[in-house]
N, CA, C and O atoms as CSV, one atom per row, in Angstrom:
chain,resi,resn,atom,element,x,y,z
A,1,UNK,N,N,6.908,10.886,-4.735
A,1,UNK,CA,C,6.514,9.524,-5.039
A,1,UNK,C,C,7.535,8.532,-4.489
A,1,UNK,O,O,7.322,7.332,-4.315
A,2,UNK,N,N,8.392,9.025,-4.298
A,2,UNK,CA,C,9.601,8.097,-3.772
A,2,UNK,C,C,9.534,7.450,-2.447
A,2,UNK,O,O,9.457,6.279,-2.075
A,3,UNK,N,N,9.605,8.892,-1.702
A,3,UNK,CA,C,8.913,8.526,-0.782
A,3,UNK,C,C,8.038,7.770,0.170
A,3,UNK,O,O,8.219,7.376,1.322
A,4,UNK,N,N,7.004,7.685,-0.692
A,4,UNK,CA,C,5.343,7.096,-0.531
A,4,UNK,C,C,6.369,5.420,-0.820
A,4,UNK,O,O,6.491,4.563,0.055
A,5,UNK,N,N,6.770,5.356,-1.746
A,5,UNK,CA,C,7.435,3.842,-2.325
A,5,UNK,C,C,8.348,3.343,-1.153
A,5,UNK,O,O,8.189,2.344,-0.451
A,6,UNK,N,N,9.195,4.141,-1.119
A,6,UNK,CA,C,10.395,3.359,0.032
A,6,UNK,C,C,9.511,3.557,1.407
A,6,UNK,O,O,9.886,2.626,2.119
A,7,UNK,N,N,8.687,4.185,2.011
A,7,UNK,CA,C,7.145,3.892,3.209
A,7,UNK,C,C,6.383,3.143,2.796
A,7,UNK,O,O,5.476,3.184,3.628
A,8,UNK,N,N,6.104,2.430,2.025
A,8,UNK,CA,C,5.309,1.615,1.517
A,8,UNK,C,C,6.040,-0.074,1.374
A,8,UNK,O,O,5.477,-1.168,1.341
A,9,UNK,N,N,7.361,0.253,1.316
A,9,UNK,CA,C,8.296,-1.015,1.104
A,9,UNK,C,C,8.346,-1.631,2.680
A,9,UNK,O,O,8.241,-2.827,2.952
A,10,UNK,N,N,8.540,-0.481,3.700
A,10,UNK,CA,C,8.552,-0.819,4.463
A,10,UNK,C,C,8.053,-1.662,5.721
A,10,UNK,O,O,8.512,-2.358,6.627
A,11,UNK,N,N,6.735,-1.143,5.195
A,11,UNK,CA,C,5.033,-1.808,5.245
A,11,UNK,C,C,5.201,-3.668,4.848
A,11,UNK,O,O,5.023,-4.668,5.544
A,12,UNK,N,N,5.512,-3.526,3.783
A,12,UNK,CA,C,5.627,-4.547,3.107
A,12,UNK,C,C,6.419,-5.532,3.885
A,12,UNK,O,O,6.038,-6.617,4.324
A,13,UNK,N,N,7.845,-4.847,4.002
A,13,UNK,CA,C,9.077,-5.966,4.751
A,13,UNK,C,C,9.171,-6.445,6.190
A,13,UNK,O,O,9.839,-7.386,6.621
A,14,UNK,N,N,8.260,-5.501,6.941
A,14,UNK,CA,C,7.768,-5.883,7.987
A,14,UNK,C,C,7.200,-6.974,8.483
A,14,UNK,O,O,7.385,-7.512,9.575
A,15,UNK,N,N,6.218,-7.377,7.261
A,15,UNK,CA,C,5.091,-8.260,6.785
A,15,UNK,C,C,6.007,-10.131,6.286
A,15,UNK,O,O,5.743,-11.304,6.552
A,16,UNK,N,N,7.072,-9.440,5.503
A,16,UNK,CA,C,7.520,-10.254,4.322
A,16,UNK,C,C,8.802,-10.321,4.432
A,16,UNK,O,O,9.446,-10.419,3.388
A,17,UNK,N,N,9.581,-10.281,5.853
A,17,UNK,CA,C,11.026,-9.996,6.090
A,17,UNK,C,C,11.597,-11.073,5.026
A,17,UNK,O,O,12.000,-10.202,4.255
A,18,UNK,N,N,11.865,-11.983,4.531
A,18,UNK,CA,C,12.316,-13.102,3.507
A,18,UNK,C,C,12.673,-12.122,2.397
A,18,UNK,O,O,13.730,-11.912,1.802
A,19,UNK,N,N,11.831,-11.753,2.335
A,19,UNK,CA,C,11.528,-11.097,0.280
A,19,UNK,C,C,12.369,-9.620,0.016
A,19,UNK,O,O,11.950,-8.531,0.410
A,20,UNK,N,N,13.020,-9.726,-0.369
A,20,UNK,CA,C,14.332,-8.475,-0.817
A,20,UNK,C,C,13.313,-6.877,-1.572
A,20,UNK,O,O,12.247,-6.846,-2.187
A,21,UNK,N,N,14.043,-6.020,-1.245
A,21,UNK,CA,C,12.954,-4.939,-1.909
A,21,UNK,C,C,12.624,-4.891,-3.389
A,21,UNK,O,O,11.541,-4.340,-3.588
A,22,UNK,N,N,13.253,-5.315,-4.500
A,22,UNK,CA,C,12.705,-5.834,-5.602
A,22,UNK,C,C,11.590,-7.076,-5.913
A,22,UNK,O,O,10.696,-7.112,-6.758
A,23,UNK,N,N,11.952,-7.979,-4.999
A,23,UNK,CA,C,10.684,-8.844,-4.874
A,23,UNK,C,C,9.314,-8.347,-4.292
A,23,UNK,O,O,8.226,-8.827,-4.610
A,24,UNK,N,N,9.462,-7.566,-3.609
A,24,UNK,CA,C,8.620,-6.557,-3.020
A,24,UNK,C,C,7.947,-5.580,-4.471
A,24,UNK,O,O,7.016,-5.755,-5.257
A,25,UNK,N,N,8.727,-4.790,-4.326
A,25,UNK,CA,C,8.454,-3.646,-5.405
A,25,UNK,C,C,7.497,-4.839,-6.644
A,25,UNK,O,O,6.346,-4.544,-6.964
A,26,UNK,N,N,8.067,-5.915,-7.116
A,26,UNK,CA,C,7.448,-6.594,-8.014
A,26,UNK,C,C,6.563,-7.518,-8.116
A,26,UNK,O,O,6.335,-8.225,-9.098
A,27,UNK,N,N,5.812,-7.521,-6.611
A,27,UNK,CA,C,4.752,-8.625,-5.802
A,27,UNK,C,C,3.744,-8.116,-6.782
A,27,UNK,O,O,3.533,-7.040,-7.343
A,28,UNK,N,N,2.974,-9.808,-6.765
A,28,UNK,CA,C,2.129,-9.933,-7.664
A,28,UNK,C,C,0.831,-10.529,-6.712
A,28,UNK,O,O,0.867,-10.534,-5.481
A,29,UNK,N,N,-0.434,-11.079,-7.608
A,29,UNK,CA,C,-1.880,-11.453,-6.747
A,29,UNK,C,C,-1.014,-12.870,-5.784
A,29,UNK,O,O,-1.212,-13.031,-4.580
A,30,UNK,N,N,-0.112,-13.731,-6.580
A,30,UNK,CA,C,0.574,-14.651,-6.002
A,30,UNK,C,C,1.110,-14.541,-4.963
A,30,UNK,O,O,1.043,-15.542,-4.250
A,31,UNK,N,N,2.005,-13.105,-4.300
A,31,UNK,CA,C,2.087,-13.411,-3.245
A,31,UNK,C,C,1.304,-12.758,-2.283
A,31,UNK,O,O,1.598,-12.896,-1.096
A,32,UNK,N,N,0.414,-12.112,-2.598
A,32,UNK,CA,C,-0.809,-11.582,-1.813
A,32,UNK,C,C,-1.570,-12.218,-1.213
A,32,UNK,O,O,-1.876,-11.987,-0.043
A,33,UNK,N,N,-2.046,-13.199,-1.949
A,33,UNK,CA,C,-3.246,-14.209,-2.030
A,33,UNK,C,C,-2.438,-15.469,-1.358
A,33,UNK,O,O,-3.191,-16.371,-0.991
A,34,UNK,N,N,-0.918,-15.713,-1.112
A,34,UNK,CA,C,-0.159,-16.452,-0.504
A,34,UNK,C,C,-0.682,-16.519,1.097
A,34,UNK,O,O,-0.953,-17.572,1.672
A,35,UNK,N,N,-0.794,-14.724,1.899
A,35,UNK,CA,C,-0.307,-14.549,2.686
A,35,UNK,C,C,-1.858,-14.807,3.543
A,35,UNK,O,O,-2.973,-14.568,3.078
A,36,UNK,N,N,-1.601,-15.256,4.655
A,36,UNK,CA,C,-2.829,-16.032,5.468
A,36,UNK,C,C,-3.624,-14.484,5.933
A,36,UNK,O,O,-3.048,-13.469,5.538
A,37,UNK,N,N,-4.438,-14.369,6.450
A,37,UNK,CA,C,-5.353,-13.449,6.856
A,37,UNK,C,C,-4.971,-12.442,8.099
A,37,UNK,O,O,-5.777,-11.608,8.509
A,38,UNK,N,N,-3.847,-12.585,8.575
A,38,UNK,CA,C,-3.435,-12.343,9.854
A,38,UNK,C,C,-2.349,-11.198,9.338
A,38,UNK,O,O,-2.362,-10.007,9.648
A,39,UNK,N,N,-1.328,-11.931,8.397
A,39,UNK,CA,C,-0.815,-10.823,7.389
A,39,UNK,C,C,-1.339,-9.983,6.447
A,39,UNK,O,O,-0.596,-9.279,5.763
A,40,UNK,N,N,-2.308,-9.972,6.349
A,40,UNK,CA,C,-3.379,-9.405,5.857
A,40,UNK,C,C,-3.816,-8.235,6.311
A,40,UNK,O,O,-3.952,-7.155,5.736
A,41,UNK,N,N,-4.041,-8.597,7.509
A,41,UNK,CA,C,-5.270,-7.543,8.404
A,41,UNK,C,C,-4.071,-6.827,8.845
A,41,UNK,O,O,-4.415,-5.661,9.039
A,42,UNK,N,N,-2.139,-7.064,9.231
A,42,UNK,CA,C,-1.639,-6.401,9.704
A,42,UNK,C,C,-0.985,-5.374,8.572
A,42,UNK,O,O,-0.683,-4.181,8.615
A,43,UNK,N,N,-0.917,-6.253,7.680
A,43,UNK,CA,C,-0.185,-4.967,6.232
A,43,UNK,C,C,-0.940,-3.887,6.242
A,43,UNK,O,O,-0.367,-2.802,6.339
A,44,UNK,N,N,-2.290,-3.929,6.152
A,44,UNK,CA,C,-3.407,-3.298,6.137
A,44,UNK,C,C,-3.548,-2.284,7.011
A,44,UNK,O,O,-3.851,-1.175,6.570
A,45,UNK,N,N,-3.307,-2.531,8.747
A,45,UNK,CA,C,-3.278,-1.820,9.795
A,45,UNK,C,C,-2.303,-0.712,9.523
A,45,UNK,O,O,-2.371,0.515,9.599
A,46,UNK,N,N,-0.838,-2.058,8.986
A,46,UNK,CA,C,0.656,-1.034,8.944
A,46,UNK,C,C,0.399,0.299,7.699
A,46,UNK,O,O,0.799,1.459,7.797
A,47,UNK,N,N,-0.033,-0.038,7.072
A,47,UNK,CA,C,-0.277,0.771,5.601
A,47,UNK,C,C,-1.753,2.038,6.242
A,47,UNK,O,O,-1.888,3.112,5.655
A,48,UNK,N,N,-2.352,1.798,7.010
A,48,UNK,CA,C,-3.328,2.631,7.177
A,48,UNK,C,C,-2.942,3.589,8.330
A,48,UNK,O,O,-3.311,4.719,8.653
A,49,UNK,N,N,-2.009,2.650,8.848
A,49,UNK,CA,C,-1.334,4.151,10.278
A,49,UNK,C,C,-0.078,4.654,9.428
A,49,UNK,O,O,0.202,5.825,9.682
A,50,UNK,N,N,0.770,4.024,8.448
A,50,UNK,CA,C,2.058,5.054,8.228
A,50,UNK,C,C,1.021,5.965,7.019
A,50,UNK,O,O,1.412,7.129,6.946
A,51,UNK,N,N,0.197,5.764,6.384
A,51,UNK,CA,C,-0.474,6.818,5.300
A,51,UNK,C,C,-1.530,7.343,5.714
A,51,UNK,O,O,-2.107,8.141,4.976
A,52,UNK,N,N,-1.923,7.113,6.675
A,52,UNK,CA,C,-3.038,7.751,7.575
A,52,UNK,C,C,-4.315,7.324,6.874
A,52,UNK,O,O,-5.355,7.699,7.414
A,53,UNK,N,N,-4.415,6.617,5.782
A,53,UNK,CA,C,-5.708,6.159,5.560
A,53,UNK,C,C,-6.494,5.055,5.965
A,53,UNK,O,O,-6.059,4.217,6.756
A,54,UNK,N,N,-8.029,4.985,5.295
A,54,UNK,CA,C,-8.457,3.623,6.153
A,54,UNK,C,C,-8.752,2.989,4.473
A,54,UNK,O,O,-9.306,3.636,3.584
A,55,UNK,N,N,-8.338,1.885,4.374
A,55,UNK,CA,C,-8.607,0.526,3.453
A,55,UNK,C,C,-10.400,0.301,3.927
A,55,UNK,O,O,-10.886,-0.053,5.001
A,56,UNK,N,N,-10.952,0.620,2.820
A,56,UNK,CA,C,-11.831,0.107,3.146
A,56,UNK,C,C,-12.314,-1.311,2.349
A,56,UNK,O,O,-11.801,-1.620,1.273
A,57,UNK,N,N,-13.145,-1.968,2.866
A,57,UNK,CA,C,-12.927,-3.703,2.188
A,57,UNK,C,C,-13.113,-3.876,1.077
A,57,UNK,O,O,-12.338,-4.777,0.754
A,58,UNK,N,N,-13.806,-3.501,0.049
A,58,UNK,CA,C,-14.248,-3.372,-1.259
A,58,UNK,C,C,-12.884,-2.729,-1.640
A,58,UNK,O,O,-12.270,-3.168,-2.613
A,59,UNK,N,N,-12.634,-2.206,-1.265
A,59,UNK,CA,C,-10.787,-1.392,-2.284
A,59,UNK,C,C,-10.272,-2.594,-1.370
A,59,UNK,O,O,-10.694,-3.348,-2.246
A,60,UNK,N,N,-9.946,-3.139,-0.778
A,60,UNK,CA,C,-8.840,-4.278,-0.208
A,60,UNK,C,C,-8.487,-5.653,-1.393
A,60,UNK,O,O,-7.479,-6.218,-1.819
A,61,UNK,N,N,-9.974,-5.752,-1.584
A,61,UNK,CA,C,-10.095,-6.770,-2.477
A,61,UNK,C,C,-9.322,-6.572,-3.934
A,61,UNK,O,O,-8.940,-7.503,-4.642
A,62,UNK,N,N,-9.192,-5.331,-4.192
A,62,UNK,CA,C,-8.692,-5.356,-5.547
A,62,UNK,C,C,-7.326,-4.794,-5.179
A,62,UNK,O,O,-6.598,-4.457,-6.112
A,63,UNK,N,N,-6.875,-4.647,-3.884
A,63,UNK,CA,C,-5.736,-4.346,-4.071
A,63,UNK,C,C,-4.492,-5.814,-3.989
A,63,UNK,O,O,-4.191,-6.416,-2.958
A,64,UNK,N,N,-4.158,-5.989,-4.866
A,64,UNK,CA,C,-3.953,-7.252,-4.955
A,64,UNK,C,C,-2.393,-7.537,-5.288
A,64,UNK,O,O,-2.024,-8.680,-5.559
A,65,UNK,N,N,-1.291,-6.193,-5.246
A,65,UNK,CA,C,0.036,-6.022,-5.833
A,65,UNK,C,C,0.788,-4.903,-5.180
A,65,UNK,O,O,0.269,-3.907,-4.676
A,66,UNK,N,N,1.996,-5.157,-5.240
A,66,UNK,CA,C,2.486,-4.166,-4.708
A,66,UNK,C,C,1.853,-2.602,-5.324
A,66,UNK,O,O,1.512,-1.614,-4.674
A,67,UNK,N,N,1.853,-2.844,-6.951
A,67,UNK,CA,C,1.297,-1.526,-7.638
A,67,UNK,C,C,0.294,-1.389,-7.606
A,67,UNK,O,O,0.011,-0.419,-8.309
A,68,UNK,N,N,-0.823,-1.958,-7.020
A,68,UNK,CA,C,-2.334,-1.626,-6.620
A,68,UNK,C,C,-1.943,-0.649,-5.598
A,68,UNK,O,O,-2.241,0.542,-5.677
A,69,UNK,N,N,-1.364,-1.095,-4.770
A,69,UNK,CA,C,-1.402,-0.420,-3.289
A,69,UNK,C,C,-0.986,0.806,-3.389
A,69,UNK,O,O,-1.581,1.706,-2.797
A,70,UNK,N,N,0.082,1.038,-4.139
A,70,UNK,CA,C,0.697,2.301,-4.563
A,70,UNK,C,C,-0.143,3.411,-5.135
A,70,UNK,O,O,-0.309,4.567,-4.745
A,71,UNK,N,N,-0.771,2.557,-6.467
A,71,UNK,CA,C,-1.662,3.462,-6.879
A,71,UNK,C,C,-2.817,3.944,-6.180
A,71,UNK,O,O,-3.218,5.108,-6.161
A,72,UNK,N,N,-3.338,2.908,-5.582
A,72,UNK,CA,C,-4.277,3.590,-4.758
A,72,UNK,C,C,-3.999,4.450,-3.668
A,72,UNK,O,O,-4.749,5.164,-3.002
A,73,UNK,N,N,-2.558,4.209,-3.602
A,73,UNK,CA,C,-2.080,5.705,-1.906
A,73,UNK,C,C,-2.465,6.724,-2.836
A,73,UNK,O,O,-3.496,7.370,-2.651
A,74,UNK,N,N,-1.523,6.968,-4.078
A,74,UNK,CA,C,-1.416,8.287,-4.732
A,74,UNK,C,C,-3.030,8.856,-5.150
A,74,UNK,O,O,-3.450,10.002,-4.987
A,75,UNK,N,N,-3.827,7.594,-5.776
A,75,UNK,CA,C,-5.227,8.380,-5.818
A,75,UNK,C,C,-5.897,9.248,-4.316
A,75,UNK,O,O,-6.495,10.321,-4.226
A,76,UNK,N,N,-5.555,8.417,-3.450
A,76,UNK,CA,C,-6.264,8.864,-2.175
A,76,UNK,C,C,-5.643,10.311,-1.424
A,76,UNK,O,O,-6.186,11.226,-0.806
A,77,UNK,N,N,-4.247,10.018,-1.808
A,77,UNK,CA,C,-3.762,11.418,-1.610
A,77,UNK,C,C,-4.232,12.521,-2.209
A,77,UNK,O,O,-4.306,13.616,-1.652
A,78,UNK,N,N,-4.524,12.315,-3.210
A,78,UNK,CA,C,-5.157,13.340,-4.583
A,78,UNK,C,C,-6.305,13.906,-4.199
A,78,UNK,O,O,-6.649,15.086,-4.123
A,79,UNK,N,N,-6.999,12.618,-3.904
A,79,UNK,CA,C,-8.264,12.617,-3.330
A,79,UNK,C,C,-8.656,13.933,-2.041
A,79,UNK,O,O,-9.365,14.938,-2.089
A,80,UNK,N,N,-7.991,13.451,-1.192
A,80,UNK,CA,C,-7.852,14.114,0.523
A,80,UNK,C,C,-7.085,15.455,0.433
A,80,UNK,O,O,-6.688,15.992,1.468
A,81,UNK,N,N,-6.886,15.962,-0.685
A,81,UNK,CA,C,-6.362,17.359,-0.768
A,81,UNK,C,C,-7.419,18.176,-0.955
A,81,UNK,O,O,-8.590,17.795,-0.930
A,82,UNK,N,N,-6.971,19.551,-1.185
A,82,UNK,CA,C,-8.407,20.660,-1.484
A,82,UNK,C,C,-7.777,21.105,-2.278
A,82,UNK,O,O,-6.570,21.275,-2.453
A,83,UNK,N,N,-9.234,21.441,-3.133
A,83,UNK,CA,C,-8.807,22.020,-4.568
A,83,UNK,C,C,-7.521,22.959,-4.467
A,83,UNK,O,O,-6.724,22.806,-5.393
A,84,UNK,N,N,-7.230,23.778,-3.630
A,84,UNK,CA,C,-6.248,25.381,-3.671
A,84,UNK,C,C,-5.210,24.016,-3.787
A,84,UNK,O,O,-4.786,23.699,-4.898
A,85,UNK,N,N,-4.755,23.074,-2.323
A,85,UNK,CA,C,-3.650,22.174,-2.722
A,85,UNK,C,C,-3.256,21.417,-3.875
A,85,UNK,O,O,-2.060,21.580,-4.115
A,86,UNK,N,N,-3.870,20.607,-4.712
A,86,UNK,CA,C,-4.040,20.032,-6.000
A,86,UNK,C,C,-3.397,21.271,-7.025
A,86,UNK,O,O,-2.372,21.004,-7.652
A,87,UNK,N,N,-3.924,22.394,-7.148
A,87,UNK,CA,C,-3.522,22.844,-7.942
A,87,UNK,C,C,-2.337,23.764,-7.655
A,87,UNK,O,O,-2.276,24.858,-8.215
A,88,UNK,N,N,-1.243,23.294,-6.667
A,88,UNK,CA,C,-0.419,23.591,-6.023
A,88,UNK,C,C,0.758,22.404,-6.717
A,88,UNK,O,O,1.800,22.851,-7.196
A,89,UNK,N,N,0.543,21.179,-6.723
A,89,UNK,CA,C,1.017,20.169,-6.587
A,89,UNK,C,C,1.101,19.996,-7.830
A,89,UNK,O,O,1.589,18.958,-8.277
């Protein structure tokens, strides 16, 4: 999980070079909903090539925090495993 967090921060600071990794870690709909559409579509890109997933738009919308985003990696990871792996993990 650590992991996934400090790759996920990174995503973030790329996006948000200003904002220190606690401001990060503790982003809220405020600074989400701050960020114009361009930062948007690239967090999105950055977050879907370092986790290999695709955001699809209906989950975009509610991902709205740093801890949305998180949680939803870890569900999707969960998700994209096979049963033998899951019950490995």
């Amino acid at each position: 999980m650590a992991e996934l967090d400090d790759r996920l921060v990174l995503c973030f600071s790329s996006i948000f070079p200003a904002l220190t990794e606690e401001e990060i870690r503790g982003s809220d709909v405020a600074l989400l909903s701050d960020m114009d559409s361009l930062a948007g579509v690239t967090l999105v890109a950055l977050i879907d090539q370092e986790f290999g997933v695709e955001i699809d738009l209906e989950d975009l919308l509610r991902l709205r925090s740093f801890g949305a985003v998180q949680r939803y990696l870890c569900e999707r990871r969960v998700l994209n495993l096979s049963p033998k792996e899951q019950i490995i993990r």
